[in-house]
The first five atom37 places (N, CA, C, CB, O) and aatype in JSON, in Angstrom:
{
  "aatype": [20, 20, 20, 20, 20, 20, 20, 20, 20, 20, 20, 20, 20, 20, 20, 20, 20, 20, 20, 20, 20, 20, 20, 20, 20, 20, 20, 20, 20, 20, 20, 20, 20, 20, 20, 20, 20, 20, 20, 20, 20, 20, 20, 20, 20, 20, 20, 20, 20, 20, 20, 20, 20, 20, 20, 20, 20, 20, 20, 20, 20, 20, 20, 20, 20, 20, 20, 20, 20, 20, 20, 20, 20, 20, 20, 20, 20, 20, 20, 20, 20, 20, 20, 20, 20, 20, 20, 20, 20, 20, 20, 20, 20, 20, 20, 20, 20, 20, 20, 20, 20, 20, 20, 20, 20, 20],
  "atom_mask": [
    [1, 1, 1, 1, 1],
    [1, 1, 1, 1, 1],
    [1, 1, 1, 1, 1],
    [1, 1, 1, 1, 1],
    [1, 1, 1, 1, 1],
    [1, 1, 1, 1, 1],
    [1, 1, 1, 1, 1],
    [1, 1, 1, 1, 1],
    [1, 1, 1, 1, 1],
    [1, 1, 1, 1, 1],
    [1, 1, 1, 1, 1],
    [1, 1, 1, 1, 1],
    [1, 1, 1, 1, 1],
    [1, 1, 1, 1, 1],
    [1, 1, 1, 1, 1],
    [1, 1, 1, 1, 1],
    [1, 1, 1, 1, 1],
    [1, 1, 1, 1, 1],
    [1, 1, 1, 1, 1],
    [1, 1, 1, 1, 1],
    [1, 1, 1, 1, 1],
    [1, 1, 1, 1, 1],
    [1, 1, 1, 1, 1],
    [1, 1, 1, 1, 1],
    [1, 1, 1, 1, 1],
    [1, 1, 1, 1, 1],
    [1, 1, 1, 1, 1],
    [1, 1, 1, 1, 1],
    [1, 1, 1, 1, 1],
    [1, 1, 1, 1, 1],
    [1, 1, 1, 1, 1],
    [1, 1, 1, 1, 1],
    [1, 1, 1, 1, 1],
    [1, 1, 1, 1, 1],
    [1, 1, 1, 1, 1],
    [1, 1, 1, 1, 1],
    [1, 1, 1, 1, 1],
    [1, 1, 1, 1, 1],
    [1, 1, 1, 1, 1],
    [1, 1, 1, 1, 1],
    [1, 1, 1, 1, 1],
    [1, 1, 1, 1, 1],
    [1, 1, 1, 1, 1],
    [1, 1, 1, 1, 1],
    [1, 1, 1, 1, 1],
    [1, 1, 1, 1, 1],
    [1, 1, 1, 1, 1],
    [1, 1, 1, 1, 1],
    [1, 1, 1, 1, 1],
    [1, 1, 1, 1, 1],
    [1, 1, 1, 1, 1],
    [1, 1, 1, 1, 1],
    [1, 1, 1, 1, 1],
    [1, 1, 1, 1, 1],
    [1, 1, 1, 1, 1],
    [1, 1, 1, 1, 1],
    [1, 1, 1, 1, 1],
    [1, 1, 1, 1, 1],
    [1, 1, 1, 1, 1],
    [1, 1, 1, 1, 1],
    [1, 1, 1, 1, 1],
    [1, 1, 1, 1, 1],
    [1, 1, 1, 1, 1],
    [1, 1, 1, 1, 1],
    [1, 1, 1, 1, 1],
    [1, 1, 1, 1, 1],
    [1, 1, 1, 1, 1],
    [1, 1, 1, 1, 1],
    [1, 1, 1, 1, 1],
    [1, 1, 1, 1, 1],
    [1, 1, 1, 1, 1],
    [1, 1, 1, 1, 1],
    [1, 1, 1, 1, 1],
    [1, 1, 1, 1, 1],
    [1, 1, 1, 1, 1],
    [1, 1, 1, 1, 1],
    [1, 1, 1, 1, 1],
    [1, 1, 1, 1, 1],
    [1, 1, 1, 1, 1],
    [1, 1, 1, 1, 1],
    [1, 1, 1, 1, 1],
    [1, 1, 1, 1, 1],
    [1, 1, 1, 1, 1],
    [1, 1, 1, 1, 1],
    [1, 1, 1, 1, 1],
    [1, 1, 1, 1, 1],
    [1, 1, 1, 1, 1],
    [1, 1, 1, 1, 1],
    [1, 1, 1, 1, 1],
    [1, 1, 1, 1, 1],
    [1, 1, 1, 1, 1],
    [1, 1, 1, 1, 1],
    [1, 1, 1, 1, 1],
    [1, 1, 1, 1, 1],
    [1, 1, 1, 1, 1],
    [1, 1, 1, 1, 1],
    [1, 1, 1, 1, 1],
    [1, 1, 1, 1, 1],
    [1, 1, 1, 1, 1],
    [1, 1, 1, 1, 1],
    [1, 1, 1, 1, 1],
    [1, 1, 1, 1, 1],
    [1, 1, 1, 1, 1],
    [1, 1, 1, 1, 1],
    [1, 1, 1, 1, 1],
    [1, 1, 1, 1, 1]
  ],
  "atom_positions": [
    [[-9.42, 38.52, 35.36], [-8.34, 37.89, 36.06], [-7.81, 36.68, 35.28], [-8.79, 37.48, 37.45], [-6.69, 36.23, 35.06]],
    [[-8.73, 36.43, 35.04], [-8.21, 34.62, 34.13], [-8.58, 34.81, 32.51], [-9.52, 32.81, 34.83], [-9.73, 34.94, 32.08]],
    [[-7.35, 34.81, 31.67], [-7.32, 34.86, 30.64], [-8.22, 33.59, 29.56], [-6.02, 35.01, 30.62], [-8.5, 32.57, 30.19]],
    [[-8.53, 33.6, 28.56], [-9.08, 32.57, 27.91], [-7.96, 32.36, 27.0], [-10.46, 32.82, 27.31], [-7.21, 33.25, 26.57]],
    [[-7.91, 31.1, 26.72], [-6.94, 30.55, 25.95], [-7.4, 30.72, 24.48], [-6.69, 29.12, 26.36], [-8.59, 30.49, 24.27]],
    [[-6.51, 31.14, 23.31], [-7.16, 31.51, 22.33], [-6.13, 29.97, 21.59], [-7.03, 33.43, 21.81], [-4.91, 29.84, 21.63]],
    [[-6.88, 29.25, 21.15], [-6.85, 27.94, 20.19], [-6.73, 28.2, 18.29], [-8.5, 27.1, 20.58], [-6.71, 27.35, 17.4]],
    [[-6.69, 29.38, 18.21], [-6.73, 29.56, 16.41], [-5.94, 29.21, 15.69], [-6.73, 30.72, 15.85], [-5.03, 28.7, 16.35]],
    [[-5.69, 29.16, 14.35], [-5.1, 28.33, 13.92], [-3.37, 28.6, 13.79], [-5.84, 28.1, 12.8], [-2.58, 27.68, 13.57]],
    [[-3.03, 29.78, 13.94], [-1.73, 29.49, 14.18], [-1.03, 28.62, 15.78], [-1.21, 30.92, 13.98], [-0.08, 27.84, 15.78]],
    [[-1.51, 28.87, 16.52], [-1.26, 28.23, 18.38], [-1.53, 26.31, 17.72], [-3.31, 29.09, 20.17], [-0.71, 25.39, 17.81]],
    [[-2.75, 26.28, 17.16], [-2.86, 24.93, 17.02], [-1.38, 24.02, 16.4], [-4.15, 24.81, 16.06], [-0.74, 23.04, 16.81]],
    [[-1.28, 25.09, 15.04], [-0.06, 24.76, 14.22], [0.64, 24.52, 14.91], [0.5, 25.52, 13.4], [0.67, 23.34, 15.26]],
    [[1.64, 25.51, 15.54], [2.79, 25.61, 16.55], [2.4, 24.25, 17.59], [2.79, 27.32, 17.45], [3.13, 23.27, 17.71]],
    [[1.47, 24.38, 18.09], [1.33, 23.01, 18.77], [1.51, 21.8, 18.79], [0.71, 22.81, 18.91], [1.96, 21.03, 19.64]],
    [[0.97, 21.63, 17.43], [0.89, 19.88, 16.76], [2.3, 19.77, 16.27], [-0.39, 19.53, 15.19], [2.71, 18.63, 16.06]],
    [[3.3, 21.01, 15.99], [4.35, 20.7, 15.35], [5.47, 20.2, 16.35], [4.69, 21.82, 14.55], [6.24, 19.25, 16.2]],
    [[5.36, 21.23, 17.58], [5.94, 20.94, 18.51], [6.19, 19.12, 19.51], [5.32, 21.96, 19.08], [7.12, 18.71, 20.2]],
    [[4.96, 18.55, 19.13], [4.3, 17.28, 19.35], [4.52, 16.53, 18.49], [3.08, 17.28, 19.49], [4.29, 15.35, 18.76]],
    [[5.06, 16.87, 17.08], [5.54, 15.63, 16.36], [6.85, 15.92, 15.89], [4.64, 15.19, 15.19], [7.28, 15.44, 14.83]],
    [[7.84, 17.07, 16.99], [9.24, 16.91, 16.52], [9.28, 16.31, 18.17], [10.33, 18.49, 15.85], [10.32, 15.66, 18.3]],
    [[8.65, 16.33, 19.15], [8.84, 15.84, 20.16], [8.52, 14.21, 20.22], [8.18, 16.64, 20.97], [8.97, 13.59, 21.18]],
    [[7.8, 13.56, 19.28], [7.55, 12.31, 18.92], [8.9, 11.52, 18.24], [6.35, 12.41, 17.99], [9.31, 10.4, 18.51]],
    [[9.32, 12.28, 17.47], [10.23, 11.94, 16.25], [11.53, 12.1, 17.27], [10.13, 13.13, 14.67], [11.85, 10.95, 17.56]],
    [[12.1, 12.7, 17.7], [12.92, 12.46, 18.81], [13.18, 11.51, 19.73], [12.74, 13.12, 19.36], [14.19, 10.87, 20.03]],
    [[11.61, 11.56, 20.27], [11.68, 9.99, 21.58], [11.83, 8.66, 20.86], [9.97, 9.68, 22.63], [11.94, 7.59, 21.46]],
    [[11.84, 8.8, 19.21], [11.76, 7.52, 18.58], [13.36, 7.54, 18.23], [10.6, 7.39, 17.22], [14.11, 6.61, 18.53]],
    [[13.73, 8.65, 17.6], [15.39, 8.7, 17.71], [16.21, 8.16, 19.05], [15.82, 10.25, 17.6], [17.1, 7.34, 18.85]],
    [[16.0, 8.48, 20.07], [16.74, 8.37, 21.11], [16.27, 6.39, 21.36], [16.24, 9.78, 22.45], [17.05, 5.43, 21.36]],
    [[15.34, 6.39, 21.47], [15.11, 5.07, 21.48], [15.8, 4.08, 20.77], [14.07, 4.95, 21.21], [16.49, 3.15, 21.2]],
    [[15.52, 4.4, 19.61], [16.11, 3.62, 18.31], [18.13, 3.62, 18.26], [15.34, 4.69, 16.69], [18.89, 2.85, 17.66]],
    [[18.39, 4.61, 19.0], [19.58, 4.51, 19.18], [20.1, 3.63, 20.31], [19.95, 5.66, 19.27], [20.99, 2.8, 20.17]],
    [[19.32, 3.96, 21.66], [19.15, 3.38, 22.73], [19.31, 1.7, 22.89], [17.97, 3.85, 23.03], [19.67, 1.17, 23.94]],
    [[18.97, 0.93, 21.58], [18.09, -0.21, 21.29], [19.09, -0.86, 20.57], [16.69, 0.04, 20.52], [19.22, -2.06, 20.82]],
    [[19.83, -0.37, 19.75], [20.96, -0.65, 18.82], [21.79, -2.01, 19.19], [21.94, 0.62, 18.86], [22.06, -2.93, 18.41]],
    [[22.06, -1.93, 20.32], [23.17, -2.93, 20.78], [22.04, -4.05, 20.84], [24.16, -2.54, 22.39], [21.98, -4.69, 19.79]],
    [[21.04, -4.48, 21.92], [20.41, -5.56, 21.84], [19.6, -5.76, 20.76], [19.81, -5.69, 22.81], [18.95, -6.8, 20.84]],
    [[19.4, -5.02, 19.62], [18.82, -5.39, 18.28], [20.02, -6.08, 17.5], [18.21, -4.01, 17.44], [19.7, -7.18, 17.05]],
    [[21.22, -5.71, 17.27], [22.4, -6.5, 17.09], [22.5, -7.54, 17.78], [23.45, -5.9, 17.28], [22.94, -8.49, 17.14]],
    [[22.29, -7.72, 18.77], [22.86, -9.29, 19.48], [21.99, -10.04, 18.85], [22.76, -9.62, 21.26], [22.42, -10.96, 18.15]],
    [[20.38, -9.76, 19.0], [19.33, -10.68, 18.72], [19.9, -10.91, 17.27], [17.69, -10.09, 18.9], [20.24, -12.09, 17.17]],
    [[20.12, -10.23, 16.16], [20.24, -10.87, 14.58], [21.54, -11.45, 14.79], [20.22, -9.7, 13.12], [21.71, -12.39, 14.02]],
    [[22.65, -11.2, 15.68], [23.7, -12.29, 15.96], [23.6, -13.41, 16.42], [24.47, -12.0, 16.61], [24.57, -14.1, 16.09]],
    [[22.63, -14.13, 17.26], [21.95, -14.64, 17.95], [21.04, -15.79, 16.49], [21.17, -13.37, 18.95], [20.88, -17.0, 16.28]],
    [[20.8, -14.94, 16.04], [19.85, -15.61, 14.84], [20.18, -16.05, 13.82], [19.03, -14.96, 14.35], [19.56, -16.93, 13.22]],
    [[21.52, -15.33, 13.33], [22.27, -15.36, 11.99], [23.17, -16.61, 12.21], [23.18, -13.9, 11.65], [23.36, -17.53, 11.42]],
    [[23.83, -16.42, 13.77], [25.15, -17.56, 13.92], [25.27, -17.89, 14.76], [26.37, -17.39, 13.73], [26.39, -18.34, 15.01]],
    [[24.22, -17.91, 15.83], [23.87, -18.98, 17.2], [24.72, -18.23, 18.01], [24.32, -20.83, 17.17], [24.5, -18.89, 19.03]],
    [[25.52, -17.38, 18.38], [26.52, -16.56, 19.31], [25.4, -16.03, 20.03], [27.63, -15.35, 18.61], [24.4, -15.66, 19.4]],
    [[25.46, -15.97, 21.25], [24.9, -14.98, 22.25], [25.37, -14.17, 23.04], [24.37, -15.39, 22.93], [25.7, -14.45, 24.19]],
    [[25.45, -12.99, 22.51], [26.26, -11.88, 23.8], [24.81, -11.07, 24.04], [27.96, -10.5, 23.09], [23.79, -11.07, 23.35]],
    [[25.13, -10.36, 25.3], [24.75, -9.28, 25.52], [24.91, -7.95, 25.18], [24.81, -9.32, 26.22], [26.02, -7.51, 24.88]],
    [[23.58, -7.04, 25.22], [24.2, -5.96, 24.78], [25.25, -5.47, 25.89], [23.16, -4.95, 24.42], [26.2, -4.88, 25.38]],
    [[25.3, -5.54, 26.88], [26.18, -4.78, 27.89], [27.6, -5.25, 27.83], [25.66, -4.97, 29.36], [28.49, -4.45, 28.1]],
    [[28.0, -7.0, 27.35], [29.13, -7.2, 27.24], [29.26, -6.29, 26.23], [29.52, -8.46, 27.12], [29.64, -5.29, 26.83]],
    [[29.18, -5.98, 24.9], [29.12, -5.4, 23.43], [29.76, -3.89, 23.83], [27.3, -5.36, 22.66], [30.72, -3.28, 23.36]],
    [[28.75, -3.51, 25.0], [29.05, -2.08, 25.42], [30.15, -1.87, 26.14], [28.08, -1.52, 26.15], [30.71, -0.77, 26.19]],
    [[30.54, -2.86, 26.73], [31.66, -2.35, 27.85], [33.14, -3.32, 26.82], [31.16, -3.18, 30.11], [34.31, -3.02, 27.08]],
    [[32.93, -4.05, 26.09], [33.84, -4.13, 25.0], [34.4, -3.41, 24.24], [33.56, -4.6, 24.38], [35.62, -3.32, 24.1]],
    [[33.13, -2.51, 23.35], [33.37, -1.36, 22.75], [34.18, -0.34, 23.48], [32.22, -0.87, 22.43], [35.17, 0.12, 22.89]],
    [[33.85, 0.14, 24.9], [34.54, 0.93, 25.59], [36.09, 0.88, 25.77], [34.0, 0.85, 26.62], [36.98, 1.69, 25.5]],
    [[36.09, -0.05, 26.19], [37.57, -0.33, 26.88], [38.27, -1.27, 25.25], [37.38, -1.67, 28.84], [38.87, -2.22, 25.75]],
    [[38.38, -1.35, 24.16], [38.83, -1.9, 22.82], [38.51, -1.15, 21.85], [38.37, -3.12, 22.5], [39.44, -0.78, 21.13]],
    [[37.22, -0.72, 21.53], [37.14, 0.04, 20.41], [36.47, -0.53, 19.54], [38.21, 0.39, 19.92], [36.07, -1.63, 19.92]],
    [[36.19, -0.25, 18.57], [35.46, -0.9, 17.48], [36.64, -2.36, 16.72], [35.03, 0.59, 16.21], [36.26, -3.44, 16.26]],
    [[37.76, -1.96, 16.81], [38.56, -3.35, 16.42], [38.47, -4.35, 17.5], [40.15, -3.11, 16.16], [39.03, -5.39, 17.14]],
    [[38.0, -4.41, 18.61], [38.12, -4.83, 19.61], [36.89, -6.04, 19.84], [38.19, -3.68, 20.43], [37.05, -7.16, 20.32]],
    [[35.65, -5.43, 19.34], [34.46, -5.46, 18.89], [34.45, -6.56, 17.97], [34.06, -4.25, 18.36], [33.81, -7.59, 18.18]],
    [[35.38, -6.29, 16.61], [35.45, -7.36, 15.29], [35.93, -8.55, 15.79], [36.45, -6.93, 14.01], [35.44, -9.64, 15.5]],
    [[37.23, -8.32, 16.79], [38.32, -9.34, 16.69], [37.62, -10.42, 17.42], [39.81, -8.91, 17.34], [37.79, -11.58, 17.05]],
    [[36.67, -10.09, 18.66], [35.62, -10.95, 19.59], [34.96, -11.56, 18.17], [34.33, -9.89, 20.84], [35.21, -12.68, 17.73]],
    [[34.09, -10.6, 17.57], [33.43, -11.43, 16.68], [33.69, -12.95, 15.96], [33.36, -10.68, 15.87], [33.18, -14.05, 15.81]],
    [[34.97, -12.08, 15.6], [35.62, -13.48, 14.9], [36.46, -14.51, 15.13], [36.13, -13.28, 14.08], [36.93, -15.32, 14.34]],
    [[36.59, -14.4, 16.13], [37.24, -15.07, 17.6], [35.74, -16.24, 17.36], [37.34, -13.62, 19.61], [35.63, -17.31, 16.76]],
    [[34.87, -15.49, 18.05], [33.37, -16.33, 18.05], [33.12, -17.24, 16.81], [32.04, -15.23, 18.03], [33.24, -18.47, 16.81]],
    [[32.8, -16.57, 15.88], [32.53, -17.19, 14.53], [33.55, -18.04, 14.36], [32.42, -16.24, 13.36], [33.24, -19.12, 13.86]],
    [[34.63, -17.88, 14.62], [35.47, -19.95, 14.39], [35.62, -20.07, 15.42], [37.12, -20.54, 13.59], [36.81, -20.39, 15.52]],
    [[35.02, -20.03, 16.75], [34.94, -20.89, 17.54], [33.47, -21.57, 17.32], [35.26, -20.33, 18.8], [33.32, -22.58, 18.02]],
    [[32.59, -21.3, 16.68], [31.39, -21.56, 16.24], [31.29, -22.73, 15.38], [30.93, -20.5, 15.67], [30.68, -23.77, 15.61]],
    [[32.0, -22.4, 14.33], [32.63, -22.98, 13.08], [33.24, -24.54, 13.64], [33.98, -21.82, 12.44], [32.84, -25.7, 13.53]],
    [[34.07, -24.09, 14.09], [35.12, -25.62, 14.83], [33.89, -26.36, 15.49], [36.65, -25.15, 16.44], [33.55, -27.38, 14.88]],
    [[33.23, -26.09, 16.51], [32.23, -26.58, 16.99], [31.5, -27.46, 16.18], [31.58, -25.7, 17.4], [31.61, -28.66, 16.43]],
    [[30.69, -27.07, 15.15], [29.94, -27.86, 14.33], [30.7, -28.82, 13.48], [29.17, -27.07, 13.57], [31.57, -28.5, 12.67]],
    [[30.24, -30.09, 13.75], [31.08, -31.34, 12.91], [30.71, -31.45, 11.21], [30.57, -33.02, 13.68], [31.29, -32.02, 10.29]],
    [[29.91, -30.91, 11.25], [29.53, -31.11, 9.69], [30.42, -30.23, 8.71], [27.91, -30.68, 9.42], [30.55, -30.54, 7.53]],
    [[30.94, -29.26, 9.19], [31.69, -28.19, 8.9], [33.13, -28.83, 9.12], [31.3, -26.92, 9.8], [33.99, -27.95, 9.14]],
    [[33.48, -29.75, 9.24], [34.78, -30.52, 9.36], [35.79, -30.41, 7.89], [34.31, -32.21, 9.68], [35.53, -31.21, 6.99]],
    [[36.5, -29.79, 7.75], [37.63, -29.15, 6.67], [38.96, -29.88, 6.88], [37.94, -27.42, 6.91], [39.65, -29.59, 7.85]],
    [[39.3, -30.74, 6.06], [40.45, -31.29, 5.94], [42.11, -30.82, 5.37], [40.0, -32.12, 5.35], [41.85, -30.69, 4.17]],
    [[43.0, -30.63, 5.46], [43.85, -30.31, 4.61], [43.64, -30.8, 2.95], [44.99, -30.78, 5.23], [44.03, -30.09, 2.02]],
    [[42.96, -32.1, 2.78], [43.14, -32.56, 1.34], [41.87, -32.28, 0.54], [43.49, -34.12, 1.26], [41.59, -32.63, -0.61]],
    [[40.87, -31.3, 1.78], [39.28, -31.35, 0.76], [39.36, -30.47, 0.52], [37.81, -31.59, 1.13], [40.05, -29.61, 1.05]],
    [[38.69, -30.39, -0.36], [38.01, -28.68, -1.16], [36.67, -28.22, -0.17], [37.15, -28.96, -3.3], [35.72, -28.87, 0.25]],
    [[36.98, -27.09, -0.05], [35.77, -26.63, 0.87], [34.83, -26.44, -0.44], [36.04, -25.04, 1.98], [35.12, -26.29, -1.62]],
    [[33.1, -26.52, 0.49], [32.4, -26.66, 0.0], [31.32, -25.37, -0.16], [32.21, -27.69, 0.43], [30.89, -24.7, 0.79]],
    [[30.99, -25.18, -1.57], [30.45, -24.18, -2.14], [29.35, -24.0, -0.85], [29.93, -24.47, -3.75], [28.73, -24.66, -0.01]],
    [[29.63, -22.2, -1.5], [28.26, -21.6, -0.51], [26.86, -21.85, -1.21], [28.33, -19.75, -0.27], [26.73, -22.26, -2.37]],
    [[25.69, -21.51, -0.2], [24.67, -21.89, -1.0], [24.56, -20.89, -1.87], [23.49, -22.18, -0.35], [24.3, -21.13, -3.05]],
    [[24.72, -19.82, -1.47], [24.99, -18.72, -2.34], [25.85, -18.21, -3.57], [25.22, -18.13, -1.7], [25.61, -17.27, -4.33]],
    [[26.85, -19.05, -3.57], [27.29, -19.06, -4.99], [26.38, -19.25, -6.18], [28.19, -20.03, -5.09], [25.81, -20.34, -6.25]],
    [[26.12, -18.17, -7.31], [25.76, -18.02, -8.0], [26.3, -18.7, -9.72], [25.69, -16.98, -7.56], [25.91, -19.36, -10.68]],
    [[27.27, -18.06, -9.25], [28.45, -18.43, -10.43], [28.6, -16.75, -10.99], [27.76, -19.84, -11.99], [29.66, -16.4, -11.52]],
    [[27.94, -16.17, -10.89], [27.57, -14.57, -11.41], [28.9, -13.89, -11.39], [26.41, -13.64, -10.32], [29.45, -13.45, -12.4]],
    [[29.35, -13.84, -10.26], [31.1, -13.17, -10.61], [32.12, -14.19, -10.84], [31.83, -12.27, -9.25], [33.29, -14.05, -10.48]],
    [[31.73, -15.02, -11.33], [33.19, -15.5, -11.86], [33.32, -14.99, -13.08], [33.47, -17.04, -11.96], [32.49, -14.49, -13.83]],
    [[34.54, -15.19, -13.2], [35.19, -14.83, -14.28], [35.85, -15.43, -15.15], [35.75, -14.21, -14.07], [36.35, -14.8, -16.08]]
  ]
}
């Protein structure tokens, strides 16, 4: 009446494979899932802005990905203006990045 389960090595195969495309998936969907509040946090970190992922999401929706930039940079000089040290005159020369190398000039 009751069958025995036969475990040999092809069932095992098929098994374990099944279990690590089913692993590799839940990490895909996740990792996609995650996207927006992994972006805020390095926005958050990079240039003191704090959005949410859900504003981000319902931005994206209803604007689009240009919609998305133009907030950004809307933010980033309103960021900019904010900080006094960053104060830019008509008669000064703005001041080198730290990152200037000199490497591409020309």
């Amino acid at each position: 009446m009751f069958e025995t389960l036969d475990f040999s090595g092809p069932v095992v195969f098929q098994l374990s494979a099944v279990a690590v495309v089913t692993f590799l998936l839940v990490v895909l969907i996740t990792s996609f899932r995650s996207r927006g509040r992994v972006f805020c946090q390095y926005l958050k970190i990079m240039t003191g802005i704090e959005l949410s992922a859900a504003q981000v999401k319902d931005l994206y929706r209803s604007r689009g990905k240009a919609g998305v930039r133009d907030l950004l940079i809307d933010l980033i000089i309103q960021e900019d203006l904010a900080d006094p040290a960053r104060l830019v005159t008509p008669g000064s020369s703005p001041k080198p990045s730290i990152y200037d190398s000199g490497v591409f000039d020309e």
